[in-house]
C-alpha positions as CSV (number, residue, x, y, z in Angstrom):
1,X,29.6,7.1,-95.3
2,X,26.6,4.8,-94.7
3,X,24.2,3.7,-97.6
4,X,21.5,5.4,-95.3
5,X,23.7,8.6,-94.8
6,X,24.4,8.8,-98.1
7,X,20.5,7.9,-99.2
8,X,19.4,10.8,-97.1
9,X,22.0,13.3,-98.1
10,X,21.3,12.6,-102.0
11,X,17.4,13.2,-100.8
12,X,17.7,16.4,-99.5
13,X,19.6,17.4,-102.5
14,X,17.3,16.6,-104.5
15,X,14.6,18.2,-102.7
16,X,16.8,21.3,-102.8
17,X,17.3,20.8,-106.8
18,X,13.2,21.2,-106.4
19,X,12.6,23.9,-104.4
20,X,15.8,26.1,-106.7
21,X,13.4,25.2,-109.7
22,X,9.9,26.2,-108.1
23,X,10.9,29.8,-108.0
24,X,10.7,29.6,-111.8
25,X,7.3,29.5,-111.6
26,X,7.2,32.8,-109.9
27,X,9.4,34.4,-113.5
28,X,10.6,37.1,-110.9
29,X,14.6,36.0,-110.4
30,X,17.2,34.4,-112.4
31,X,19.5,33.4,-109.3
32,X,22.9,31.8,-110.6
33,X,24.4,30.9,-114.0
34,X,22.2,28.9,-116.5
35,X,18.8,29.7,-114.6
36,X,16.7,28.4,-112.1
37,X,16.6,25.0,-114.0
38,X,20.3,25.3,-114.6
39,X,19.8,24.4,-118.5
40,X,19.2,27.9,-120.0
41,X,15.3,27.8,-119.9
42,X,12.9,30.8,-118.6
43,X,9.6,29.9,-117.3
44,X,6.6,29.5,-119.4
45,X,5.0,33.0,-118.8
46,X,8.2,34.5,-120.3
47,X,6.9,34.1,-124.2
48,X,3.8,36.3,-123.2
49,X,6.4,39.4,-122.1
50,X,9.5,39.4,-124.0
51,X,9.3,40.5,-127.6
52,X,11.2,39.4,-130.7
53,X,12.4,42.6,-131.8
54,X,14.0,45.5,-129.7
55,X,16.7,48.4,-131.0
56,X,18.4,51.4,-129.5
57,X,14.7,52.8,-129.3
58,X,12.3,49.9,-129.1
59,X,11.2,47.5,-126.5
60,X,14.0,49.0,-124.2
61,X,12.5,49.4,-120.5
62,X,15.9,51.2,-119.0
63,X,19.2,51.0,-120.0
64,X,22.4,51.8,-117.1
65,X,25.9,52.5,-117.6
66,X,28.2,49.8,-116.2
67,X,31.8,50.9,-115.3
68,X,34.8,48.6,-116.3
69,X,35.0,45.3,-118.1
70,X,33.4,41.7,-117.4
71,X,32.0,38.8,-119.3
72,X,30.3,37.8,-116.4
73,X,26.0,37.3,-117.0
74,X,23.6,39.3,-114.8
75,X,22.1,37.5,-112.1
76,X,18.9,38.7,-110.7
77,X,17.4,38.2,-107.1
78,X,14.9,39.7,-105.1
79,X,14.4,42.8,-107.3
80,X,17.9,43.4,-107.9
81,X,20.6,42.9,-110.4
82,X,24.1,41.8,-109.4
83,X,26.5,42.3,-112.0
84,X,30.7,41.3,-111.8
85,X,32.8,44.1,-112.8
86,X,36.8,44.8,-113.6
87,X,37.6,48.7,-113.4
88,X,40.9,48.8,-114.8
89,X,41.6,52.0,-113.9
90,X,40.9,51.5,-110.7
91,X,42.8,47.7,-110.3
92,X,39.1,46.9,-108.9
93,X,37.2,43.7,-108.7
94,X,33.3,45.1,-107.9
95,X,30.0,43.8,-107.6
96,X,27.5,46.1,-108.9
97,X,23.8,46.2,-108.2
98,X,20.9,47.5,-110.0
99,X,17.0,48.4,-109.6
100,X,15.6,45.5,-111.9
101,X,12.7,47.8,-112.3
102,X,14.3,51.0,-113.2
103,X,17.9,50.7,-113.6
104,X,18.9,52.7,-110.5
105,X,22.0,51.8,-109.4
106,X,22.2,50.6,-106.1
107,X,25.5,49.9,-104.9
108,X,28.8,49.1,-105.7
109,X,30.8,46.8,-103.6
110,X,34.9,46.7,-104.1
111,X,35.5,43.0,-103.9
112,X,39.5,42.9,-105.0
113,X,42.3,46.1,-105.1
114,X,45.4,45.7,-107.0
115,X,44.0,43.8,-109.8
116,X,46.1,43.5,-112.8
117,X,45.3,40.4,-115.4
118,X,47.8,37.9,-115.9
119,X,49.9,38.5,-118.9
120,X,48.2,35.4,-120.6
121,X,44.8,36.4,-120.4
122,X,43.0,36.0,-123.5
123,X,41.9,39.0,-125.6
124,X,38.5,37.7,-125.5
125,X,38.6,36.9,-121.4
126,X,38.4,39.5,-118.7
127,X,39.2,39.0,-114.9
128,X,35.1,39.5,-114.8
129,X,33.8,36.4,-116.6
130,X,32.2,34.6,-113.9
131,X,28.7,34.8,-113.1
132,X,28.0,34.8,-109.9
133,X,25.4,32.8,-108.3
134,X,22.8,33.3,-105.4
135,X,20.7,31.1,-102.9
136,X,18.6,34.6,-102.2
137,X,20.1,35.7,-99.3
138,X,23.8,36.1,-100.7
139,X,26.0,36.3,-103.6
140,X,28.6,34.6,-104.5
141,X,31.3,35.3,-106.7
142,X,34.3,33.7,-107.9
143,X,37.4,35.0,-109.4
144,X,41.0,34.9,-110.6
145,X,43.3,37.6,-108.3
146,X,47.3,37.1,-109.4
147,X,47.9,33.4,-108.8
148,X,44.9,32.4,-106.7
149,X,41.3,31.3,-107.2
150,X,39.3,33.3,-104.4
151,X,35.2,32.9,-103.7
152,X,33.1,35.8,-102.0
153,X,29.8,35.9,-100.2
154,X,28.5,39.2,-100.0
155,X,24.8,39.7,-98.4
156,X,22.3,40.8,-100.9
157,X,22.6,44.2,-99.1
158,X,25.7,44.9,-100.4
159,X,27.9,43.8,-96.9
160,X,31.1,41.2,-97.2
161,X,30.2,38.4,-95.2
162,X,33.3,36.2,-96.2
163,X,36.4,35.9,-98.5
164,X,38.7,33.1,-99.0
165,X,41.2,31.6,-101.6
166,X,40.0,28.7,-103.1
167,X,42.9,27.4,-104.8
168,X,46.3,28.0,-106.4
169,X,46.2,28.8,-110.3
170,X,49.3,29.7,-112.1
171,X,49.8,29.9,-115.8
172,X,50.2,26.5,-117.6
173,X,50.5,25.3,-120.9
174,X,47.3,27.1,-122.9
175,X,45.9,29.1,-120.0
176,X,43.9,32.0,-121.1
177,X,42.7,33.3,-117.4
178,X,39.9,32.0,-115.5
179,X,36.1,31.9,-116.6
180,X,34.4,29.0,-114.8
181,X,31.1,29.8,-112.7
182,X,30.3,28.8,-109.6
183,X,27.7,26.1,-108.5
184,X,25.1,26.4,-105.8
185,X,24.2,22.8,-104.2
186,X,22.2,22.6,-100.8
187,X,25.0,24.4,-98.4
188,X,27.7,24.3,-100.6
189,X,29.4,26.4,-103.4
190,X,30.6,24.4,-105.9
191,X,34.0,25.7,-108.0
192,X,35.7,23.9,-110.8
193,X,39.4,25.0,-111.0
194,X,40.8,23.2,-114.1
195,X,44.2,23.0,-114.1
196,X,47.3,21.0,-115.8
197,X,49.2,20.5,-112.6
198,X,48.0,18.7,-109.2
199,X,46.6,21.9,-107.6
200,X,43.3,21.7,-109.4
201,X,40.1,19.7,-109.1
202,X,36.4,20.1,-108.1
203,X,36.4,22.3,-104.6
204,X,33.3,22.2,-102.4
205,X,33.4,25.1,-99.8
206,X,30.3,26.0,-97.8
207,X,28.4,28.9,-98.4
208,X,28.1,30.0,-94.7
209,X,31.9,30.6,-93.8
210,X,33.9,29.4,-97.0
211,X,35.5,26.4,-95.2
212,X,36.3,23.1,-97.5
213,X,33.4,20.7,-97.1
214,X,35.4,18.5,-100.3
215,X,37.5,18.3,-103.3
216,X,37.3,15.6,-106.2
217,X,40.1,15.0,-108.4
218,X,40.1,16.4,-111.8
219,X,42.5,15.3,-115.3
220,X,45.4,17.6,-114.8
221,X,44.5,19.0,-117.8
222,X,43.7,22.9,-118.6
223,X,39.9,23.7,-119.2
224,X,37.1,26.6,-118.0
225,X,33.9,24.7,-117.9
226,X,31.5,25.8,-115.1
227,X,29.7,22.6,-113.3
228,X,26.3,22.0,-113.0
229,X,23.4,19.7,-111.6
230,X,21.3,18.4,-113.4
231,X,19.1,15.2,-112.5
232,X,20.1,12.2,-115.0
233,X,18.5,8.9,-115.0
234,X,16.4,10.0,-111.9
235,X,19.5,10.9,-110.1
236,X,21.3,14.5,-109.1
237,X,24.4,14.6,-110.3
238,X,27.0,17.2,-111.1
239,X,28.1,17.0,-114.8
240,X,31.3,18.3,-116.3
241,X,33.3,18.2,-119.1
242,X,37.2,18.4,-120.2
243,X,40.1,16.8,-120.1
244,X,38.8,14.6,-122.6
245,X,36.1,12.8,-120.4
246,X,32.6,13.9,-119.5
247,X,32.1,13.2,-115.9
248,X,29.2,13.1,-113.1
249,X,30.3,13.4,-109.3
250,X,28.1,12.5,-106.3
251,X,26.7,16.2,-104.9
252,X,26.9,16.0,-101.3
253,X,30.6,14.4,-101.3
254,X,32.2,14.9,-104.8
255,X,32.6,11.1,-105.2
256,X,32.8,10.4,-109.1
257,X,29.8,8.7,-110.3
258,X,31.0,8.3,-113.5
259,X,33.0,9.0,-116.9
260,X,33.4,8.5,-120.2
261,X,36.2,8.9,-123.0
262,X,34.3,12.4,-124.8
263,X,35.1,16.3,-125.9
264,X,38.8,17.4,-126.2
265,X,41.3,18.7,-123.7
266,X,39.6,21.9,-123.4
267,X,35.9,22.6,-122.8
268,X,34.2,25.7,-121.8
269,X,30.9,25.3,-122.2
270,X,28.3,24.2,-119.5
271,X,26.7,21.1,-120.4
272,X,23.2,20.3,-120.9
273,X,21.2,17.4,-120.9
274,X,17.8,15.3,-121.4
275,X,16.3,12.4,-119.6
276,X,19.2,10.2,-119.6
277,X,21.2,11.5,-122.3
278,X,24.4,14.5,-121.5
279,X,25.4,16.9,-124.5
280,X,28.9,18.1,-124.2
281,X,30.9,20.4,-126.7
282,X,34.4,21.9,-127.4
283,X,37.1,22.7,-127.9
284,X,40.7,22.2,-128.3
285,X,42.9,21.1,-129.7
286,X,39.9,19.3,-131.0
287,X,36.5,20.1,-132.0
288,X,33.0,18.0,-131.7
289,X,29.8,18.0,-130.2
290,X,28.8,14.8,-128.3
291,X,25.4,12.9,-127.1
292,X,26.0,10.6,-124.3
293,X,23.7,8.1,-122.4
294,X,23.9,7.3,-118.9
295,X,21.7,4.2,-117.7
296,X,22.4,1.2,-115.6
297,X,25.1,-0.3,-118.0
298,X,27.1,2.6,-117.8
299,X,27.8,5.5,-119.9
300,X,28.6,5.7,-123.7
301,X,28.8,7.9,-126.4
302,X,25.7,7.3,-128.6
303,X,26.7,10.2,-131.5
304,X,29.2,12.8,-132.0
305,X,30.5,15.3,-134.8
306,X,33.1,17.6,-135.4
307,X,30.9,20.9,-134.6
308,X,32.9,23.4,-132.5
309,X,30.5,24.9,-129.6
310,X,33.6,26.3,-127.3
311,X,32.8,29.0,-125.4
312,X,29.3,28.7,-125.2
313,X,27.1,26.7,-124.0
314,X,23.9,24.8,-126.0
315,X,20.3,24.5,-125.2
316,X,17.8,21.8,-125.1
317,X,14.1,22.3,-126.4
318,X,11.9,19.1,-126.5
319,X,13.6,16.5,-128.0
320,X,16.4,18.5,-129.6
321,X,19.7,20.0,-129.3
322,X,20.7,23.5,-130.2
323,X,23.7,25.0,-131.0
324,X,25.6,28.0,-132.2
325,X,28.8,27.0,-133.6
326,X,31.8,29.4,-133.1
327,X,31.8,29.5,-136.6
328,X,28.0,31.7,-136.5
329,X,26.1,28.3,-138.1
330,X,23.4,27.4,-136.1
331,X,22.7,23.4,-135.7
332,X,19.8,21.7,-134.7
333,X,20.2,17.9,-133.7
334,X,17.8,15.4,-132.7
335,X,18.7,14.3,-128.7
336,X,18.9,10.7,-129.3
337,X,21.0,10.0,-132.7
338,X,22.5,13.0,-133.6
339,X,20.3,13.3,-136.6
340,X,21.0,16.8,-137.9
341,X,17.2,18.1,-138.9
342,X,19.0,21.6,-140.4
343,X,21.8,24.5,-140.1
344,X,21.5,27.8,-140.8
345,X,24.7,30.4,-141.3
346,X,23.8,33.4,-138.9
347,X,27.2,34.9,-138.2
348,X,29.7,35.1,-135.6
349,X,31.3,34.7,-133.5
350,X,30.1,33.1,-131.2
351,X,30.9,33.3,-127.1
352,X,27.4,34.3,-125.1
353,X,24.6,31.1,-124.3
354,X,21.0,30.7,-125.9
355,X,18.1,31.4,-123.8
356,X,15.0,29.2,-124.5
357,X,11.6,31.8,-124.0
358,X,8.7,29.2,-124.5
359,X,9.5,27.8,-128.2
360,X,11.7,31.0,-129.2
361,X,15.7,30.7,-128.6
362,X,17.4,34.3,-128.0
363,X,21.0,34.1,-129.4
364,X,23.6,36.4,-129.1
365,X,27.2,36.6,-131.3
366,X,30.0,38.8,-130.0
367,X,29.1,41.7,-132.6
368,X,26.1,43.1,-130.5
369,X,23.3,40.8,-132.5
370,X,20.5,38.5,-130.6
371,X,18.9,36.6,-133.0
372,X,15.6,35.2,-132.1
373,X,14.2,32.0,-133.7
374,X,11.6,29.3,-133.7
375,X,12.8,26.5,-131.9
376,X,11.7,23.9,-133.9
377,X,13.5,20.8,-136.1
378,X,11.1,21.9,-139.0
379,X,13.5,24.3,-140.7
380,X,15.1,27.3,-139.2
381,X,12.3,30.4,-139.2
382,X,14.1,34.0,-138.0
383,X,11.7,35.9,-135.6
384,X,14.0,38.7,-135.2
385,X,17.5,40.1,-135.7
386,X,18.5,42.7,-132.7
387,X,21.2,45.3,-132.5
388,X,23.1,46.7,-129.4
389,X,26.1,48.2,-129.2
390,X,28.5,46.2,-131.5
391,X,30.0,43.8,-128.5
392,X,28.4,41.1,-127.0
393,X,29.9,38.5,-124.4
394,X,27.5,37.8,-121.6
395,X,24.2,35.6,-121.9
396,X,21.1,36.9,-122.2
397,X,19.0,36.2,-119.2
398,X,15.3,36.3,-118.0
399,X,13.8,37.7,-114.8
400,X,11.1,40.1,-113.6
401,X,9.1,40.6,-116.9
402,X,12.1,41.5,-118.6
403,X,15.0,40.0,-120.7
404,X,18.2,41.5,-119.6
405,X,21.3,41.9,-122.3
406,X,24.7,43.0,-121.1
407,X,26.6,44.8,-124.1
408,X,29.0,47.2,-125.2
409,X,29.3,50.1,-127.4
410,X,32.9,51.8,-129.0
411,X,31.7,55.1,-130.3
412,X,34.4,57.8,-130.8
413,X,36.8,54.7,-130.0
414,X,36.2,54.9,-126.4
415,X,34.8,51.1,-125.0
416,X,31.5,51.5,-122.7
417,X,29.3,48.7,-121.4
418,X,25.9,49.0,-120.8
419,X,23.2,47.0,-118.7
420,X,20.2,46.5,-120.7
421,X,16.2,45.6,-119.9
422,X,14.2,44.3,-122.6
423,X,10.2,44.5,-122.2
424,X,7.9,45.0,-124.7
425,X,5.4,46.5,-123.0
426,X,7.8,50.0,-122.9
């Protein structure tokens, strides 16, 4: 490729990366995983609508039943919520829709039959745990069936445009079933399959018919991190981390950009990042929490610790770094050192991502409980402590006026999840 090609390509990139970002402004739809900005952050306007406190009988706008299992986060588009479901009982795959204003459920779309997890699924995965993502006119979703990776695009009236298998993924050495979620960039969908044999890598297929536009090699190591872009430097770049590197690949061709020696074999959180620093957490066999800078002289690892952020991901607010350990201690760091400015024991554990409203961060643990606090380095300061249900997997996102929570309740020992809107003016 030509340094003009390539000039133009990484232009209208970035110009995309733009336009995904302006429709924050709007507060109506939370398209693909992470949000609009990709880092976890609603738009401005958000502070003025969500509230701090909700229950079973406060602050709750609707509340809808949602058959099966999944993980996966609520995406919302055009007035709609798509939510990724596993009916066990049924050996189903669906996509479910919802009436982001009322709750109505619109349609249910059976995406995979025959569907029975692998035996080494972990207790805390489901064959549902990836969030789909959306350019406004489709969804796409991304799963795990038997010993294949396959991606979806379904119209956003519920109709199958495409199916195809992505990749081969059988069972390795510490495999716990698939999680990663895919990436929207310009015309192609962007899927991390993380394995420890020579099948895996970075798969770029395009979001019109599913064919392979590129793949970029990955350490043949086992991980579930879900890629991202993010603009470093004053450059687009996809970041990932696992396989004990962090790593930034070229968007329009997957061409490595660049790595360094960071995080453990094992990642699954998404990373985040500020000006020209990365943050990257995980995992195993090893834990820690690392700060890297990326400028002309290359990358390197400015700070790291032994904090264990695995499943989740962390948040950026200003010139800090947030994160809820899997341990239920909350950290806040200072972006550029690593200076911790304070921790605070909430409770865990921990597997769902912060949301950033304004200068409040909504955090949710896997016993039903969304804390809301001040995000500030000035000493923690609670705001709220919220109930529902008592199980809680998926991120809470932002979109339409509303915070919606995905939870799930075990009364009378029988498991039900719920899809859950958040407004304070109800």
């Amino acid at each position: 490729m030509n340094d003009t090609h390539g000039g133009l390509l990484t232009l209208l990139i970035a110009i995309a990366v733009t336009a995904l970002q302006l429709q924050v402004a709007t507060g109506q739809d939370w398209p693909v995983w992470r949000g609009p900005t990709f880092d976890g952050h609603a738009p401005q306007e958000a502070a003025a609508v969500v509230p701090v406190t909700w229950s079973e009988n406060q602050n709750v706008a609707w509340r809808a039943r949602v058959p099966g299992k999944g993980h996966a986060s609520p995406i919302v588009v055009g007035g709609n919520v798509f939510l990724l479901t596993h009916e066990e009982q049924n050996q189903t795959i669906c996509l479910l829709k919802y009436n982001a204003t009322n709750g109505a459920p619109m349609g249910k779309l059976v995406l995979h039959r025959g569907v029975v997890p692998p035996s080494y699924l972990h207790k805390k995965n489901t064959v549902a745990s990836s969030t789909p993502s959306s350019d406004g006119k489709a969804v796409y979703v991304v799963v795990q069936v038997g010993d294949a990776i396959y991606a979806s695009a379904v119209s956003v009236q519920g109709q199958l445009i495409w199916q195809r298998v992505v990749a081969p993924y059988r069972a390795g050495n510490g495999w716990f079933g698939y999680g990663a979620s895919p990436l929207l960039v310009g015309n192609a969908l962007v899927i991390a399959v993380e394995t420890d044999n020579r099948e895996g890598g970075l798969f770029a297929v395009s979001k019109l018919d599913g064919r392979p536009l590129w793949r970029a090699q990955r350490p043949q190591e086992t991980g579930y991190s879900s890629p991202i872009l993010a603009e470093v430097a004053g450059r687009p770049q996809i970041l990932i981390s696992g396989g004990y590197q962090v790593a930034a690949y070229e968007p329009q061709d997957g061409g490595m950009l660049w790595k360094v020696k960071a995080t453990s074999r094992t990642t699954c959180g998404t990373m985040v990042w500020k000006n020209d620093m990365v943050f990257a957490s995980g995992g195993f066999p090893e834990s820690g929490t690392y700060g890297v800078s990326v400028n002309e002289q290359g990358p390197k690892v400015v700070w790291q610790n032994r904090v264990k952020c695995y499943e989740q991901s962390m948040v950026v607010a200003g010139d800090y770094l947030y994160g809820f350990a899997d341990n239920g201690i909350l950290f806040c760091w200072r972006c550029s050192d690593g200076q911790e400015m304070w921790k605070q024991r909430l409770g865990g554990p921990v597997s769902a991502s912060p949301l950033l409203v304004g200068d409040r961060i909504y955090a949710s643990n896997e016993r039903g409980v969304t804390f809301v606090f001040r995000a500030s380095p000035n000493g923690f300061q609670l705001l709220g402590k919220n109930v529902l249900g008592d199980s809680s997997f998926a991120s809470p996102v932002y979109a339409d006026g509303k915070l919606f929570l995905r939870h799930a309740s075990s009364g009378n020992g029988t498991r039900q999840e719920f899809l859950v809107a958040i407004d304070q003016r109800k």
